[in-house]
Structure formats: C-alpha cells, structure tokens
C-alpha positions in Angstrom: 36.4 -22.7 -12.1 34.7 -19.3 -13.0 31.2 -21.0 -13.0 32.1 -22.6 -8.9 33.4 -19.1 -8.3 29.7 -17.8 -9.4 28.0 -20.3 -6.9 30.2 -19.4 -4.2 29.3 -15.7 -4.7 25.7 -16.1 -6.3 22.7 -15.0 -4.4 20.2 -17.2 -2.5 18.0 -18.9 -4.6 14.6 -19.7 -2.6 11.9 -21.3 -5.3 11.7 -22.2 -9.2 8.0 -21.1 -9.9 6.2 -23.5 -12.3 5.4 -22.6 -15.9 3.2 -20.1 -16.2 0.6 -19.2 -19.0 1.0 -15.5 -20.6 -1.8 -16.2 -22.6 -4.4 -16.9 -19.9 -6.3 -13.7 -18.0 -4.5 -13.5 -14.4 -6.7 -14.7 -11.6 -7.6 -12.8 -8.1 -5.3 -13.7 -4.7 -6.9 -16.7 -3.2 -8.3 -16.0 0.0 -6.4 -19.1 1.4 -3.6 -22.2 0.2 -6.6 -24.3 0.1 -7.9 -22.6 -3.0 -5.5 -24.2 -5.2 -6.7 -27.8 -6.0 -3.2 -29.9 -6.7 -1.2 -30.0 -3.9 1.5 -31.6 -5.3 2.1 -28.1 -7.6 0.6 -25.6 -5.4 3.3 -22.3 -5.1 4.3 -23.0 -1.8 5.2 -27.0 -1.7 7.3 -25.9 -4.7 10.1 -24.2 -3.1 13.9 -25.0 -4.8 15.2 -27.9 -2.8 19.0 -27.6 -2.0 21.3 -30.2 -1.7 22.8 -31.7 1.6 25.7 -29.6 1.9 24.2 -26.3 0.8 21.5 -26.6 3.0 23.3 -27.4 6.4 25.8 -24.2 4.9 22.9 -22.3 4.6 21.1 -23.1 8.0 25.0 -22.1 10.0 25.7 -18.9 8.0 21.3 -17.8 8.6 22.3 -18.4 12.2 25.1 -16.5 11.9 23.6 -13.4 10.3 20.8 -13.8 13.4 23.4 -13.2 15.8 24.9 -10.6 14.8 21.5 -8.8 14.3 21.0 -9.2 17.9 24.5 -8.1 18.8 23.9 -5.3 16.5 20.8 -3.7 18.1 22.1 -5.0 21.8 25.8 -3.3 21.5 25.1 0.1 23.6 24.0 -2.1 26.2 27.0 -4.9 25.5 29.9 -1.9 25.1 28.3 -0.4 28.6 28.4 -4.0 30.7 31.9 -4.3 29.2 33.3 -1.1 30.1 32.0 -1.1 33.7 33.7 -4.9 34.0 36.9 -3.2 32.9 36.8 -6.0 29.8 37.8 -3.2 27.4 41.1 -3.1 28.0 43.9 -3.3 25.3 45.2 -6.8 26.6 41.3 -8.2 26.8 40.5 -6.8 23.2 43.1 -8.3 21.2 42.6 -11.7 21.9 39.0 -10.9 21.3 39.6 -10.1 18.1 42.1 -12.6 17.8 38.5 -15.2 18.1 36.4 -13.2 16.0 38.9 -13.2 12.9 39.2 -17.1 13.1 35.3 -17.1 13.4 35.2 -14.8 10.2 37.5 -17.3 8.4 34.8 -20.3 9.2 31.6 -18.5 7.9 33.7 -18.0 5.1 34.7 -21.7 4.5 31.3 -22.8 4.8 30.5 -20.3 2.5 32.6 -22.3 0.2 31.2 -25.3 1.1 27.8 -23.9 0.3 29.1 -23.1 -3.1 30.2 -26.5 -4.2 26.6 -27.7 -2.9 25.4 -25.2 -5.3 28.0 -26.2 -8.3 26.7 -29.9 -7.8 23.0 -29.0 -8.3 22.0 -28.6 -11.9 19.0 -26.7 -10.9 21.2 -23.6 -9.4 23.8 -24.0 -12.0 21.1 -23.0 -14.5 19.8 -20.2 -12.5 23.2 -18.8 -12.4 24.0 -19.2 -16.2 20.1 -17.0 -16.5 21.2 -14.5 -14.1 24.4 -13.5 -15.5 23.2 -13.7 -18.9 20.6 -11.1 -17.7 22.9 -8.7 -16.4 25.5 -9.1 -19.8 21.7 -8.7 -21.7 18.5 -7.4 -20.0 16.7 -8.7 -23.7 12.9 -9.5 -23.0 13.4 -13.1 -23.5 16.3 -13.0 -20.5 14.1 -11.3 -18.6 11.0 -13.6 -18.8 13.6 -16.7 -17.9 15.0 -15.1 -14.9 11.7 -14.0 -13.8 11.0 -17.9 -13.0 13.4 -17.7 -10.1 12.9 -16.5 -6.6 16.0 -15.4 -5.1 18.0 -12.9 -2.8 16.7 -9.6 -4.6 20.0 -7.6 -4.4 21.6 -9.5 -7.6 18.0 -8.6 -9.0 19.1 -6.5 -11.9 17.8 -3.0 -12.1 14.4 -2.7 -14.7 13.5 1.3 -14.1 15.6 3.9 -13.4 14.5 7.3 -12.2 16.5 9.1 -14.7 15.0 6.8 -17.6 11.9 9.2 -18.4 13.2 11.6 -21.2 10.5 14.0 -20.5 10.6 14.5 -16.7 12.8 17.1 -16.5 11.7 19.1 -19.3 8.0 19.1 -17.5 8.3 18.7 -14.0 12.0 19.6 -13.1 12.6 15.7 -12.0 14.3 14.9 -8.3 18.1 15.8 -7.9 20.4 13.2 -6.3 19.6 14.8 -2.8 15.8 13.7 -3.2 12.1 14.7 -4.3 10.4 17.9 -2.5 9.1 17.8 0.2 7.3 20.3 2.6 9.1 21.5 5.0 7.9 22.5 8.4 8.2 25.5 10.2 10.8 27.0 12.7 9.7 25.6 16.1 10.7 29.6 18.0 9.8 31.9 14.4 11.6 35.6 15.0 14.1 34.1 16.9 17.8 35.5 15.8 19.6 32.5 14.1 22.7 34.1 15.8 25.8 31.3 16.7 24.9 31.5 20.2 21.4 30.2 19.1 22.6 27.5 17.2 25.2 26.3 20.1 22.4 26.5 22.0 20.2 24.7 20.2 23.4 21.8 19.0 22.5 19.2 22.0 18.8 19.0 21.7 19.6 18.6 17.3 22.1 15.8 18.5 19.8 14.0 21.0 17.0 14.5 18.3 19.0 12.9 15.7 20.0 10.1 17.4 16.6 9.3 19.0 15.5 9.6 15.3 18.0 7.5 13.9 18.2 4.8 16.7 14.7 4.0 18.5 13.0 6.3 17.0 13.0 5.2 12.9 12.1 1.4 14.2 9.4 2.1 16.5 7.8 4.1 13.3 8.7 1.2 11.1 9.2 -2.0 12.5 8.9 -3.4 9.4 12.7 -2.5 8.5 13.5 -4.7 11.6 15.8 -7.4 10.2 14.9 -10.2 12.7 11.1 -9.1 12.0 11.6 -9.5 8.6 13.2 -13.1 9.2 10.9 -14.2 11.2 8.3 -13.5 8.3 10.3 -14.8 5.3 8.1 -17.9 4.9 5.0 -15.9 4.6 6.6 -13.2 2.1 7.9 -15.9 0.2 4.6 -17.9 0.3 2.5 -14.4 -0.4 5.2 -13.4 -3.5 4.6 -17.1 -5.1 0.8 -16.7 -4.5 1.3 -13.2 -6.7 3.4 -14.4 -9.7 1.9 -18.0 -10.0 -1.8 -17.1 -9.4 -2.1 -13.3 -10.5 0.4 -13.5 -13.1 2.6 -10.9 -11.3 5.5 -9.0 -12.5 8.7 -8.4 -10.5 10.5 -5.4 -11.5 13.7 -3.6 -9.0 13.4 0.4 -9.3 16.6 2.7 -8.9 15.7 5.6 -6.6 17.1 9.4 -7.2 18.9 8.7 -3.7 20.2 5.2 -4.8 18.0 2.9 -2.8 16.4 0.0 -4.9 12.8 -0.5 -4.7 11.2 -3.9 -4.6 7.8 -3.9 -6.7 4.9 -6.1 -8.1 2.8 -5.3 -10.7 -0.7 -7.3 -11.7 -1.6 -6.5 -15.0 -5.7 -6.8 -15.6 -5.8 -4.2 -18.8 -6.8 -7.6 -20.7 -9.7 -8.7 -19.0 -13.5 -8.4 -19.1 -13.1 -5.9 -16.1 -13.4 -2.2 -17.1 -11.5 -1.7 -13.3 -8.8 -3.3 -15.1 -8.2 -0.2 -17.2 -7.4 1.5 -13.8 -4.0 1.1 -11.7 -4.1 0.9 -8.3 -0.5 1.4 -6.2 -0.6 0.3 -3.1 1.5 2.1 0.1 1.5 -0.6 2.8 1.6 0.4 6.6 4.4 0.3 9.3 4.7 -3.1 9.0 3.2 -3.9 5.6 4.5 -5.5 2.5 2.9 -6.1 -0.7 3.3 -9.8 -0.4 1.1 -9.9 1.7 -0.4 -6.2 2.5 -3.5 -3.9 1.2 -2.8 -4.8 -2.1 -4.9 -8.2 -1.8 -8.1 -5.0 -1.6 -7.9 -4.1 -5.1 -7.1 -7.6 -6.7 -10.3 -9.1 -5.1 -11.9 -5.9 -6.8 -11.3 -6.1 -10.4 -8.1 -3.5 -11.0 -4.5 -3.6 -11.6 -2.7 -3.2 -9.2 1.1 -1.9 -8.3 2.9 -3.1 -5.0 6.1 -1.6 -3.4 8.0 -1.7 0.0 9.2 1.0 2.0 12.7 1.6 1.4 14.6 -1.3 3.9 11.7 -3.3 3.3 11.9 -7.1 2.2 13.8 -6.6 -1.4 13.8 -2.9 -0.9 16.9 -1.0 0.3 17.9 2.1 2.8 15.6 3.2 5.4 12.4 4.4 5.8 13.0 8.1 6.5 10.3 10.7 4.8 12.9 11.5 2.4 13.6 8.2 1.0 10.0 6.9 1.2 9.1 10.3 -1.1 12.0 9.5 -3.1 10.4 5.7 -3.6 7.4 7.0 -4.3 8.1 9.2 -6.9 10.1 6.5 -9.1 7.1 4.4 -8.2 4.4 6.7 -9.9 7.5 7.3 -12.8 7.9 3.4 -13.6 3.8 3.4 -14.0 3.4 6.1 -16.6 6.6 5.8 -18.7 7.3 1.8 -18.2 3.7 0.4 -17.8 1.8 3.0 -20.1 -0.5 4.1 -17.7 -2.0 7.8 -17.7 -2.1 9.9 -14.6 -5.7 10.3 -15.0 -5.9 6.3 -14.7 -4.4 6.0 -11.3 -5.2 5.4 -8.3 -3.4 6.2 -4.9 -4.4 3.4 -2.4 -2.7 3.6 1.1 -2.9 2.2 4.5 -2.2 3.5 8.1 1.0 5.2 7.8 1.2 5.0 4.1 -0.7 8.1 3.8 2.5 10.0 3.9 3.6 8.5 0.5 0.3 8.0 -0.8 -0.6 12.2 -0.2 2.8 12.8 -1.0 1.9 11.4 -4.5 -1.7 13.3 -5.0 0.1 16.7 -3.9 3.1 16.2 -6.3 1.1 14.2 -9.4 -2.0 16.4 -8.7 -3.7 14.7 -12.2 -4.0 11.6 -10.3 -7.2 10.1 -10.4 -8.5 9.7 -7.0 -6.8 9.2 -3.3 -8.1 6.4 -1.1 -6.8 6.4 2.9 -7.6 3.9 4.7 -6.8 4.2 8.8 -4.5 6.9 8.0 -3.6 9.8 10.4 -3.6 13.4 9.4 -0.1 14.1 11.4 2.2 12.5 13.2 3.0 14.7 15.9 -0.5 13.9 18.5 -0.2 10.6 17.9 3.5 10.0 19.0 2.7 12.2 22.2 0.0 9.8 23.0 2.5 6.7 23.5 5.5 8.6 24.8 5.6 10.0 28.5 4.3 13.9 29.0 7.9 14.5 29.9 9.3 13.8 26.7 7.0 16.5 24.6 9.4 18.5 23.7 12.1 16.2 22.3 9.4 13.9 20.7 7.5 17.3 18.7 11.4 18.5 17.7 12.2 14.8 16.7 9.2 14.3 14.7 9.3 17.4 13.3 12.9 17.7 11.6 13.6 14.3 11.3 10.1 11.5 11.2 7.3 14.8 10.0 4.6 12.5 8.0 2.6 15.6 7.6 -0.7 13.8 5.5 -3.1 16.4 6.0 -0.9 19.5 4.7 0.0 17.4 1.7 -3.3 16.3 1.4 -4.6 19.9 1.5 -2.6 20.6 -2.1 -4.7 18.0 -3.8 -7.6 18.8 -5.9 -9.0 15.5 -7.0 -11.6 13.4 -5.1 -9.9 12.0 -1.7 -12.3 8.9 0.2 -11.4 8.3 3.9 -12.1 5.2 5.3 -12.5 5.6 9.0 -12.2 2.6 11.2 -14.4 2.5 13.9 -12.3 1.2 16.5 -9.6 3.7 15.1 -9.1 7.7 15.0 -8.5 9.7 11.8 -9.0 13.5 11.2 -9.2 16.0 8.5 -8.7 19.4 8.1 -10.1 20.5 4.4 -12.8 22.5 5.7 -11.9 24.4 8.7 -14.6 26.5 8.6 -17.0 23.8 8.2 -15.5 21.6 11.2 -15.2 24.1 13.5 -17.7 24.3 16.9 -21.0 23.4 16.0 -20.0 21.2 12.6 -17.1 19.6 14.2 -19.6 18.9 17.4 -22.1 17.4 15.4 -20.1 14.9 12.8 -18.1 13.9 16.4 -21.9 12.5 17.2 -21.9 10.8 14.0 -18.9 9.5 14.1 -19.7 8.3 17.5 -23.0 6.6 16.1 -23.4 2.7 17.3 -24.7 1.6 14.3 -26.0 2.9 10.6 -29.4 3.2 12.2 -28.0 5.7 14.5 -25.7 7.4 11.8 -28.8 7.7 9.8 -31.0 8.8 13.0 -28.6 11.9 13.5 -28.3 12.6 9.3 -32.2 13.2 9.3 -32.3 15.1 12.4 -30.3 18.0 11.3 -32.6 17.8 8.2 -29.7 17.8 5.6 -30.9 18.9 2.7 -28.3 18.1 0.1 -29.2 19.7 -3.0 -28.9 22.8 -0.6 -25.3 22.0 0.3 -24.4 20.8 -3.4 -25.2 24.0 -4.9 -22.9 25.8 -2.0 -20.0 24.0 -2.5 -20.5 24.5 -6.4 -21.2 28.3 -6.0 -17.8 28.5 -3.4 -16.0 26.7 -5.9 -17.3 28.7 -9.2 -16.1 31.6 -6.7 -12.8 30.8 -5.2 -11.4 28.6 -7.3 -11.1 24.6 -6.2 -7.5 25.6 -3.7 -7.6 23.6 -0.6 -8.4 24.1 2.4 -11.8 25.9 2.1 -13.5 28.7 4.1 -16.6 28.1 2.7 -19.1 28.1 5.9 -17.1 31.3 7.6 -20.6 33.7 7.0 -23.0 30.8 7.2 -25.5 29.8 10.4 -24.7 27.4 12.9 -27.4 25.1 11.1 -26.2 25.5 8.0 -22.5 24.4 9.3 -24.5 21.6 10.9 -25.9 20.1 7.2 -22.9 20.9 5.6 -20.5 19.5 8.1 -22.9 16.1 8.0 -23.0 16.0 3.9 -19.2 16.6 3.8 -19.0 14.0 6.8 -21.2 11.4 4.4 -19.4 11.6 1.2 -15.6 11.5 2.3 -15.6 9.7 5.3 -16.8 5.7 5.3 -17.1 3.9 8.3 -15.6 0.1 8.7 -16.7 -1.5 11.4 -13.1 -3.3 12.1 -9.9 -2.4 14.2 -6.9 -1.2 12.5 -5.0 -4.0 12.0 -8.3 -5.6 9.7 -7.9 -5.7 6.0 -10.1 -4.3 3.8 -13.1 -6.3 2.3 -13.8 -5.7 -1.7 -16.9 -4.5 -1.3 -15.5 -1.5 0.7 -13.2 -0.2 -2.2 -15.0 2.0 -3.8 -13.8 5.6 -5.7 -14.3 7.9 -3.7 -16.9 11.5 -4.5 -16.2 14.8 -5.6 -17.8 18.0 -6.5 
C-alpha cells in the first residue's frame, strides 16, 4: 500500500538514460541527432515508455495544467467580462464553485488512476524505490543510480547548499536570507525631503511600478519563465538534457539558494582529458529565453573546457522568478557549488554570458573579482535605453522608475568594479556599449570607433585602423604608465590631457582588443572558433 501511495504522489518520470561509461573521456555536444550512429539507442528514441493507463492520465491532467495556465494569465480580462455581465453575483458564484470542486475531485481520481499505471510498471516502481532511498541516503552510490533517471526536478533532492561552505562567512561575509548585494541605484529627485507628504505622493506611481513589474513587466524581460513557453519546449529540453548526460557525460546537481529558490544545473567535467582548456571552468548565463539544455553552453563544449550550466530562477528545473535579486542570489550559490563542491579555483573560472545574462555574469566578476576572465556576448550595458526603445515615449517615466527599483540589470556599473580581462563580442547586426574609458570614448574617440564599428567588412575595419596610424606600442606603454600611476580601479580617465589624435589611436587599440565583431544577428550562437580569452594589460 505505502509503495502505490508513492506512485500516486511520485514525480514524473520522463526517460531512463542508458548505461553510461565513467571511465571513458566525455565527448563534445553533437552538432545534430544524426551524429549518433544507432538509432535504436540514441538519447532521444529512449524516452521511459508508460503504460496505457498512466499515459492517457498523464495526457488529461498536462491538459489540465494548460488550462489553467491560460486562465491564469487571462483572469484580469475574465474577472472584468464577468463583472460587467453582472456574472459575479453571489447566486451565479456558488454554483460555479459548486462545478469546479467536482472538477477538482476528477483530476484527482485520475491522478490515482495514473498511480496504479505507475505501481503496474516495474520500470517506475524501481525508480521510486532509487529516489526515496536517495533522500533517506544521499551516499555516492545512491546518487550515481538516481542520476540515470529523468524526471520532474522538484523531488530532485538537494546536492549544494549555500550555507555548505564553512569558510564563506569567515572571508566574504556570505548572503543573508534576504539575498546577495547588490548595487543599488540612485534616488530618481536627490535633495528632495523624504517628508510623508513625499512618500503619499510618490505611493501610486510605487504601486503602478510594482505591479507593471510584477505582471507584464517580469515576463516581457524573461519570457523564458513563461509556463506554456516552457511547455511548448519540453521535447527539446528534454532531448538537449539527454544529449548532455549521455554524450558529455554530464552531471545533474539541484542548488539551494540564500532566498530558497532551487537552481537547476549541469556540469561537464573535461579536467581528465588531453585538453589543457579542460583545466578551466566555464559557467554559462543563458539569455532571456535561454537554457542550458540547449543555450550558450554548447560554445565552450565544442571548445575544449568544462563547462557549468544553470537556469534563471523559474526556469525549466529552476524555481522562483527571475527578479535581479534572485538571479544574483542564483549566481552566487552557482560560483559557491564550483569552488567548494567541484574543486575549482577562482583563478580557473571563466564567466561566459549571453544577451541579458550579463547582469549575472558581471554581477559575478564584481563580487568574485579573482575570477579569471569575463566573456559577453550580445550583452547590453543597461537596461534602461533599451526598454525605452520598445515602449511608447509616453510611458518614460513609469518604464525608467520601473526598471530602476524593480528590473535595474545595471552590466556596465558592475562591470566597471572588475579588474580582470573582460572580451566583448559585438554582433554586427546588434548594439552593445561600454563605458570603461570615458575619457577615451568621448567626442573624437567615441566618433571614430562608431566608424569602425560601422565598417562593412575587416578590409574596411582594417582600412580605418591604419589610417589613424595606431601605433600600439605607443598606446601599450600609456595604459601601463596610467596604470603604474593610478592604480588598476575602473573606470579610467586616462586620455583627459591627451590630443585629439592621441584619443583617436587609443580609442581604436582599446576598440581592437575588447570588442570582437561576429558577423550574425543576436539570436545566432556562437561558433568555437570565436571563444577566445579575452586581453588585458
């Protein structure tokens, strides 16, 4: 009986993965299904086959949980057509609710029904025995057994928590409950008297901010947290997760966050392979509507080095919502679980991000400052000009307030605090700015790397190079002198008593080094050839 009650309640089970090799050297993501060579075992023609009645159970209650993910985001406009038809009445809503408790007692006897489907299937009665002996035990051998299932990641137990480091607290201070630090921005009216009459004042613009924030807002800025997106993509996480443990030899591992939220990872190890890349650790931050299953992290595995993958919170296996706070808060157990679980040293990481990953991944180099290098690709330096540009002129002031206290992914300020070498790869069907050397970029520099930048082809980039005569010894041994000087604090004024000639050549040899051009729109991933560490002084 207890072992029918566990099937009722157990999680979704969605694939058995086949017997893997620790012994053999993991291989890179094939570029395609058609790289694997036997069909008949390939990761995704493997999927754990339910019975009869669990699948037709499972099919009603997924259709279920569909509709009431669309009544969900479609309510305010539901509650609103309702009221104005007078349908909210006390004798119209308890009959309602009359239907939707005898609705709520049929999802739960199919769920019932789905059990015993599961407690006739030998396959799932097995996983279940795995998985509860894993949470009585997390022993290594447990571990390695459950890690042969793909199922619903909330019964996943938890393998990190961000309390586990001893040390943390002793050397860095380590997060509170409330979160990580973050930097906060400044009062929108500065010298104004917080009086009470200010703050009544200012109480319906803080309201409407909140909910636009909350509401539209968070999921225009992440659709990836969309549940129906997210459904509509299962088959190609699910396809892209068995790809990553059957070919790569990936490891699953569920991180607790300082603000509770559970963090779906995967790691690649490469530290025993012919590669000396494989030394290094690569973590990935996905974009908007990334996830490691199938996201940036494919870059670095074609390129030799471990690598670490993670969703925003509300992502996939990940839980909460992908507010600044939380995503810092994810990040920070991220970096934690790779120095004190996997053994890697700060000065062997890599931050690797994409689009609006930036946030996390500068988040990480200002607050882990002995990480190796920083690596942006199609990232944004703040989010403020770039939510004006899709939002109507009329709405400026509630979007900058919104953004600002609630959605602020400030990259470049973060950025600014980092001392180590940062490459930017610029798409050239995309915008990105940077703001390290304002002196620098400022009229005539920032005039001529806009021509560069502009350039039609390398022929043209390297027309303009030579024709401001850059001589780079020259510029190398100002930046070395400015450093020896001032110390290596971001952002620089070096370039504030120079000639306009001389802000020209250094502008272009700063332009050179941290900025590479892909020729690709936003949405393209990365080639191998174009990961590359990025310069420094």
């Amino acid at each position: 009986m207890a072992k029918l009650l566990s099937c009722v309640l157990g999680p979704r089970l969605y694939k058995i993965y086949r017997e893997r090799d620790s012994e053999r050297a993991p291989a890179s993501v094939p570029e395609t299904p058609t790289a694997v060579t036997a069909p008949h075992s390939s990761s995704w023609d493997t999927y754990y086959q339910p019975r009869a009645l669990e699948k037709h159970a499972d099919s009603i209650l997924a259709l279920a949980s569909v509709f009431w993910s669309i009544s969900y985001y479609s309510s305010p406009f539901a509650f609103f057509y309702l009221y104005r038809k007078g349908y909210l009445s006390l004798s119209k809503v308890v009959p309602f609710s009359h239907y939707a408790g005898t609705l709520l007692l049929l999802l739960a006897g199919v769920a019932c029904l789905r059990g015993i489907g599961r407690w006739t299937n030998p396959q799932y009665r097995q996983f279940i025995t795995i998985l509860e002996a894993t949470h009585r035990n997390q022993s290594s051998e447990n571990k390695r057994q459950l890690a042969n299932y793909n199922f619903d990641f909330r019964s996943w137990p938890v393998d990190f928590h961000w309390e586990e480091p001893s040390s943390r607290k002793e050397s860095r201070g380590g997060p509170s409950r409330r979160g990580v630090a973050l930097l906060r921005p400044e009062p929108l009216h500065r010298g104004t008297a917080d009086t009470l009459l200010n703050r009544v004042k200012k109480l319906p613009c803080q309201i409407t901010s909140y909910l636009v924030a909350h509401t539209l807002g968070r999921r225009m800025l992440y659709p990836g947290s969309v549940y129906l997106l997210q459904k509509a993509l299962m088959p190609v996480l699910l396809q892209g997760q068995a790809r990553l443990v059957e070919e790569c030899n990936g490891r699953r591992a569920k991180l607790l966050a300082c603000d509770g939220n559970e963090i779906d990872t995967m790691f690649v190890d490469r530290r025993g392979t012919a590669q000396p890349q494989g030394q290094k650790l690569v973590i990935c931050c996905e974009g908007n509507a990334g996830f490691y299953e199938v996201g940036c992290i494919s870059t670095p595995l074609e390129a030799g080095y471990s690598v670490l993958g993670w969703n925003h919170p509300g992502f996939a296996g990940s839980t909460g919502v992908p507010f600044p706070q939380n995503e810092a808060n994810a990040m920070d157990v991220v970096v934690q679980f790779a120095i004190h679980r996997l053994g890697f040293q700060p000065q062997d990481i890599i931050i690797y991000a994409w689009s609006i990953g930036g946030f996390t991944a500068t988040w990480a180099a200002m607050s882990y400052p002995d990480v190796s290098a920083v690596i942006l690709d199609a990232s944004f330096d703040d989010l403020v000009p770039l939510a004006l540009k899709v939002m109507p002129d009329s709405w400026r002031g509630l979007v900058t307030r919104t953004v600002r206290q609630h959605l602020n992914l400030n990259n470049a300020e973060q950025l600014c605090r980092y001392l180590g070498p940062v490459l930017l790869i610029r798409r050239t069907k995309d915008e990105i700015i940077t703001t390290t050397y304002p002196r620098v970029m400022a009229e005539e520099g920032l005039q001529v790397v806009r021509q560069w930048l502009e350039a039609s082809s390398q022929l043209e980039e390297a027309s303009i190079y030579s024709r401001w005569e850059v001589e780079e010894d020259w510029c190398l041994s100002v930046l070395r002198s400015y450093q020896a000087e001032h110390g290596p604090d971001f952002p620089w004024s070096v370039g504030e008593d120079m000639s306009a000639d001389g802000r020209r050549q250094l502008a272009l040899f700063l332009a050179r080094k941290h900025l590479h051009n892909f020729e690709a729109t936003h949405c393209t991933p990365l080639p191998a050839q174009n990961f590359q560490m990025p310069w420094h002084l």
